[in-house]
N, C-alpha and C positions, 0 to 999 in steps of 0.2 A: 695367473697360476691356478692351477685346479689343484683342490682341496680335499685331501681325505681324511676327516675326524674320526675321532671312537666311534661307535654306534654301541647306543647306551638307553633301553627306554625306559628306564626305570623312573619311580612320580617324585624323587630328590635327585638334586646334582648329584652327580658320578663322584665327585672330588667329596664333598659329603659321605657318602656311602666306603668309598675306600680309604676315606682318612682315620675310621673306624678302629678300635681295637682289633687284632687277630691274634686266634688261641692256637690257629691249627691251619693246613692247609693238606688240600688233597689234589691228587693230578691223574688224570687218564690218559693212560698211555697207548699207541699205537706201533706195534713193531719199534718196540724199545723207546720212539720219541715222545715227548709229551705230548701228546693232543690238546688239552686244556687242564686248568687251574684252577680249583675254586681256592678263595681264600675264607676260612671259616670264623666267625663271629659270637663270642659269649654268649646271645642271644640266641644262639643255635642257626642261622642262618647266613649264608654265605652269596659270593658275590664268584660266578663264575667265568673265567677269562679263556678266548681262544681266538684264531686267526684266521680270517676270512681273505682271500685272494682276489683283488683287485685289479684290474687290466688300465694300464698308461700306454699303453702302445702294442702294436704289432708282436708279440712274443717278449713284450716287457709287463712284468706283472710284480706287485709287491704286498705285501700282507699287513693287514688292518685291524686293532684289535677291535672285540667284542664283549661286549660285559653284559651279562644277566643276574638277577636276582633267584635264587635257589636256595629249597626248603629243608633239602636232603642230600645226600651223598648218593651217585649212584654206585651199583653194586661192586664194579669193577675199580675204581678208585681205591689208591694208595695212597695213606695218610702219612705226613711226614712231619719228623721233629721242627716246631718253632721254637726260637730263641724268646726268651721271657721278654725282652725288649720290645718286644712286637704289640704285644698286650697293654702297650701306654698309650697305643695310635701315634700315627706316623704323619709325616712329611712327606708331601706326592712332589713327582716329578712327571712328565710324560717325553717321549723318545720320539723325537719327529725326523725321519728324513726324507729329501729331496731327491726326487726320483725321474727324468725324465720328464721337469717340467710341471711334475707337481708335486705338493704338498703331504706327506704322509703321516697320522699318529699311530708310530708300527708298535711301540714300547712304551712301562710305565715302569718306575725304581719309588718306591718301599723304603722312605728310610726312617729309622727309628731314633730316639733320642738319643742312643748309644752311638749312634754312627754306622752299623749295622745297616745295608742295603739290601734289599733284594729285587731282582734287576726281571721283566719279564718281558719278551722281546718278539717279534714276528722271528723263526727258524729258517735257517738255507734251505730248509726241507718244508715244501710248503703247505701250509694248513698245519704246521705246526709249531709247540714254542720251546723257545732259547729259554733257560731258567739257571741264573746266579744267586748266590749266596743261602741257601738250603742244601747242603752238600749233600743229606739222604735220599734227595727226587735223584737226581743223576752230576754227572762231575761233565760230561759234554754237554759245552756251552757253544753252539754254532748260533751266533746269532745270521739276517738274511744280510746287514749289513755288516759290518764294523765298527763295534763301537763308537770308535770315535769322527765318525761322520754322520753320526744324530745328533738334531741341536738338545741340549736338555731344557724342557720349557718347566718352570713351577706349576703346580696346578693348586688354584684355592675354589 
């Protein structure tokens, strides 16, 4: 089965990095969808998410997340309320589904000691993301699959 992981080049584990405190988070949006997510960090530094389109086949394609490290917001980005929860560091999960034969890590869920998740996911609309439980980014949640036809794997 062929394999699609995050792509993550940062010099710490990813799981590291996003297990982190978050005070804030911000999203750039394209024609009303989100384009990508940074998640922002006490430290003033943030961890920026979005979805890159992948080819399995013949006019079958599905979306892969991406993570960068960033120093700043840019300009166009909207910041949105975090729940104080968030600021204790969380519990990773990542969002894998099976597509055509392979392997995919399309989604990553955010949860907090309160039980509070927040869900971020490859979009039906591609190159962009699905975003649960921040109800001020937006209230349409189309992820590209169905929830529940991702496996939820732990990430440490």
């Amino acid at each position: 089965m062929k394999e699609f992981p995050f792509v993550w080049t940062g010099p710490k584990p990813l799981s590291a990095e996003l297990g982190m405190p978050i005070d804030s988070m911000s999203v750039g949006f394209f024609q009303s969808w989100p384009q990508w997510v940074t998640l922002w960090r006490p430290d003033g530094t943030g961890i920026k998410i979005h979805s890159e389109m992948v080819d399995l086949a013949e006019r079958i394609e599905v979306g892969v997340l991406h993570f960068d490290c960033v120093e700043s917001p840019a300009a166009d980005e909207v910041f949105a309320e975090m729940k104080p929860a968030f600021g204790g560091g969380v519990m990773l999960s990542k969002l894998v589904v099976v597509d055509s034969g392979a392997s995919v890590e399309s989604g990553i869920v955010l949860t907090a000691r309160s039980g509070d998740e927040i869900v971020v996911v490859a979009n039906a609309f591609p190159c962009n993301l699905a975003i649960r439980g921040v109800p001020s980014i937006t209230e349409i949640f189309e992820p590209e699959h169905p929830l529940d036809t991702y496996t939820r794997v732990a990430m440490s």
